[in-house]
N, C-alpha and C positions, 0 to 999 in steps of 0.2 A: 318764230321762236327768237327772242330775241334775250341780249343778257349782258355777259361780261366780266372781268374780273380782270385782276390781277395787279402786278408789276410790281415789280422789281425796284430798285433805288440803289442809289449808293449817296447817300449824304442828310444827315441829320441836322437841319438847322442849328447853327450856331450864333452866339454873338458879334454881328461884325463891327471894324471899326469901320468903314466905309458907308458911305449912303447906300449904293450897291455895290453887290461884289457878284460878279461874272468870271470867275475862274473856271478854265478848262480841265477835268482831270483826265485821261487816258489808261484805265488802270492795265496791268498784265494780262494775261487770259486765265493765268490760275489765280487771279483775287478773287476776294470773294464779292463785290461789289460784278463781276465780269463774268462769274458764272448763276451771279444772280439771275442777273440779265437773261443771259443763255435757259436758265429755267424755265423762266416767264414768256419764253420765246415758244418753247414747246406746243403750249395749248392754243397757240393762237395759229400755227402753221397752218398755210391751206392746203393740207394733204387732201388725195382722192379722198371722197368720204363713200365711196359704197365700191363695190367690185366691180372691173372695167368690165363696161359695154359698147359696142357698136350702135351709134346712135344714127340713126337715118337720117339727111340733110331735111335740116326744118324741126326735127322733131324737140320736145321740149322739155324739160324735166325739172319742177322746183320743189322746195323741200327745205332743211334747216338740220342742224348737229347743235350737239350739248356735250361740253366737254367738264368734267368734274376738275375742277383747280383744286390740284395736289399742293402740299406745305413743304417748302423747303424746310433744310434741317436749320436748327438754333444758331450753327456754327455761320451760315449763307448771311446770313440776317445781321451779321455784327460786320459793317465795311472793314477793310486792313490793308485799303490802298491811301482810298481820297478821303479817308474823316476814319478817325478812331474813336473809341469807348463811345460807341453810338450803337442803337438799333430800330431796325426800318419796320414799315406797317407794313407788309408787303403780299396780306391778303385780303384785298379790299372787296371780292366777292368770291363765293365759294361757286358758282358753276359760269361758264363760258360759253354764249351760243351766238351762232348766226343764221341768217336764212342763205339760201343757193339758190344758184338759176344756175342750168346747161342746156347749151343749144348746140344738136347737130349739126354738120358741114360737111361740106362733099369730101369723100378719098380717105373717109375717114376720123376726122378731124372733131373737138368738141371742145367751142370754148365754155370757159365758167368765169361767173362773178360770186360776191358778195358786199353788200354795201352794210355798213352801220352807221345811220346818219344823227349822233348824237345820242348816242339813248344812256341812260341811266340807270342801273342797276346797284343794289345795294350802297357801297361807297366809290362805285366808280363811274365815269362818263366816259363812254366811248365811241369816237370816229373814226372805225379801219372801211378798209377796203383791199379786197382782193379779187387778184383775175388769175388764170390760169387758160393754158392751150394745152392740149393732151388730142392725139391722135392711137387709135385704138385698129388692132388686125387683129383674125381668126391664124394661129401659127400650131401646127400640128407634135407632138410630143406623145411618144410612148402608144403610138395608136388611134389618140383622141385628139381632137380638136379644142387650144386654150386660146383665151384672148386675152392678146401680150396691151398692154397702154406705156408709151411713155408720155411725160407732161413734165412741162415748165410751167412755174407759177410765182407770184407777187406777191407781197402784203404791205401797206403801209398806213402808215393817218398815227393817232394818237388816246392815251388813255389818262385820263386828268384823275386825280385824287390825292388824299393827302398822306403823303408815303411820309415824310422825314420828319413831319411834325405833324402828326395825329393829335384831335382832341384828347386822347386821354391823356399823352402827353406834356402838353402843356406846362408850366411854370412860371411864375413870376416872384418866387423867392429868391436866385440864386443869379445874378446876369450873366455868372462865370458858366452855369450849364446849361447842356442842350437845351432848346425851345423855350426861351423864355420871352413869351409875347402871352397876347389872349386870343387868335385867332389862330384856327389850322394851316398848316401851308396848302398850296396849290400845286403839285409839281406835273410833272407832266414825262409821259413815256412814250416815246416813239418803237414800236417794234416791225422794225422794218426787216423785210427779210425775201430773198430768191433760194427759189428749189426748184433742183431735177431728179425726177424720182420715174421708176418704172415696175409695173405687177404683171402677175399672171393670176387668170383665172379659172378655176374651173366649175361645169356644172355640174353639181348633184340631185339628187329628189327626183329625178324626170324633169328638172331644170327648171325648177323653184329655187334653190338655192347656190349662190355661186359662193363657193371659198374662194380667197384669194390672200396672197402674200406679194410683197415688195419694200424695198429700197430706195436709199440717195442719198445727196448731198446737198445741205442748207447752207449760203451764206447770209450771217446774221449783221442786220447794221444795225442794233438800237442805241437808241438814243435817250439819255435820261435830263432832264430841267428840274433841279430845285424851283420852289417860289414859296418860301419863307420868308414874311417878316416878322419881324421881334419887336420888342415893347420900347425900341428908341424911332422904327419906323425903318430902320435896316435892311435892304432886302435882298436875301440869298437867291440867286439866279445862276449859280452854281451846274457846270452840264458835266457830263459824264460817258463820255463816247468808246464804243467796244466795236470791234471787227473778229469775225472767228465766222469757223466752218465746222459745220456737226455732218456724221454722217446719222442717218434714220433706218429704223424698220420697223416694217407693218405687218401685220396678219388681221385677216377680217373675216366678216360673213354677209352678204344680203339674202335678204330672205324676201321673196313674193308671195306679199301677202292677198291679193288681188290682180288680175290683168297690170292696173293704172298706179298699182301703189304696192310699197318695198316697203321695209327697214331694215337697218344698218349697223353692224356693230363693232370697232375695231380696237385692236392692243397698237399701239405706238409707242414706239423707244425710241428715244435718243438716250445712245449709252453712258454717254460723258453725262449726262445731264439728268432724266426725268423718263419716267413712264407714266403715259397717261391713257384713258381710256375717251371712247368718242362712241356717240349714238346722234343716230341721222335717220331720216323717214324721207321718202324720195313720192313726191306725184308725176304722173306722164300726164301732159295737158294734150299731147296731138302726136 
């Protein structure tokens, strides 16, 4: 399952007088340019994607999520730090996927990847990668027996499209306003990000299916690059750097559908920012 979308932006090509211009913006954490960012960060988070299990050393599990990319509001979309009377493209596909791999480890233990090596989906290219470590126990509550997971996880690489000067945007009557060349920019997002998060789950059905709920806290480092040129040959290289920490929650369900094979369905909040919803299908190789 493969896909992609998003990002955020905070800068709208303009006319420069320079050959290039590489100015650094830094915006607040309540700009709007800064909680764009923080949006666009949501669907890409490598949250657990199914309910914690105890996974035997060796054993294997691949599979893939799709996450629906929600539309920030009109208000997100117009910067009012680093560039004014502008607005960004900032949803260059409508759904987010990647595939998964986790591999058991003794004591408990279960790392995960995801790799996107280039791919393409509607207006955007993207190169992430993420890993995570999560160690999973049987901890007893109310009678029953839940399995608690905590995990630490990663994300980073980039997502190219053209956020600040979209083709429909374009211009070349006015040189006083935005985007005025004949080619789209290039811009580019880094959405880098660390989380610590931790669930409990339990089983229902006769243990087909596991609900599960949890928490944490993301620190977010993205990273935004203009790469606009205009019709003198100008080129806006403009970056846009944000630091901030969200707290998250989750509630889910997997269901066994087969011995060897699950799906997956979860509600994710971050409350400052965005809910979005996440579906995953899990296979057991050994």
């Amino acid at each position: 399952m493969t896909a992609v979308s998003y990002v955020p932006a905070a800068a709208l090509g303009i006319v420069l007088t320079a050959a290039i211009a590489a100015a650094q913006c830094r915006p607040p954490a309540n700009s709007h340019e800064a909680r764009l960012l923080a949006f666009y960060e949501a669907p890409i988070a490598f949250t657990m994607a199914a309910a914690p299990e105890r996974l035997a050393p060796g054993a294997v599990r691949i599979g893939g999520e799709a996450i629906p990319v929600p539309s920030p509001s009109p208000t997100l979309q117009h910067p009012s730090y680093c560039y004014a009377n502008t607005t960004n493209n900032t949803k260059l596909a409508t759904i987010f996927g990647r595939p998964r791999v986790a591999i058991g480890l003794p004591a408990g233990f279960v790392v995960e990847a995801s790799y996107l090596p280039n791919v393409t989906v509607a207006a955007a290219q993207a190169n992430l990668v993420s890993f995570a470590v999560a160690r999973t126990q049987s901890v007893p509550l109310g009678g029953k027996r839940l399995a608690l997971t905590l995990r630490v996880d990663e994300t980073a690489g980039e997502v190219r499209g053209a956020i600040t000067c979209p083709r429909s945007s374009l211009q070349t009557a006015d040189v006083n306003t935005p985007c005025y060349g004949s080619e789209p920019s290039r811009d580019t997002f880094h959405p880098n990000s660390y989380g610590l998060e931790g669930a409990l789950s339990a089983r229902l059905g006769g243990g087909r299916i596991a609900a599960y709920a949890g928490g944490g806290m993301r620190s977010l480092r993205p990273r935004f690059r203009a790469g606009f040129t205009d019709g003198f040959g100008n080129v806006d290289h403009t970056t846009v750097d944000v630091d901030l920490v969200r707290g998250a929650a989750f509630v889910g369900a997997t269901a066994r559908i087969r011995e060897e094979f699950a799906i997956s369905a979860q509600l994710y909040a971050v409350p400052a920012d965005v809910t979005t919803l996440r579906f995953g299908a899990l296979y057991a190789l050994r």
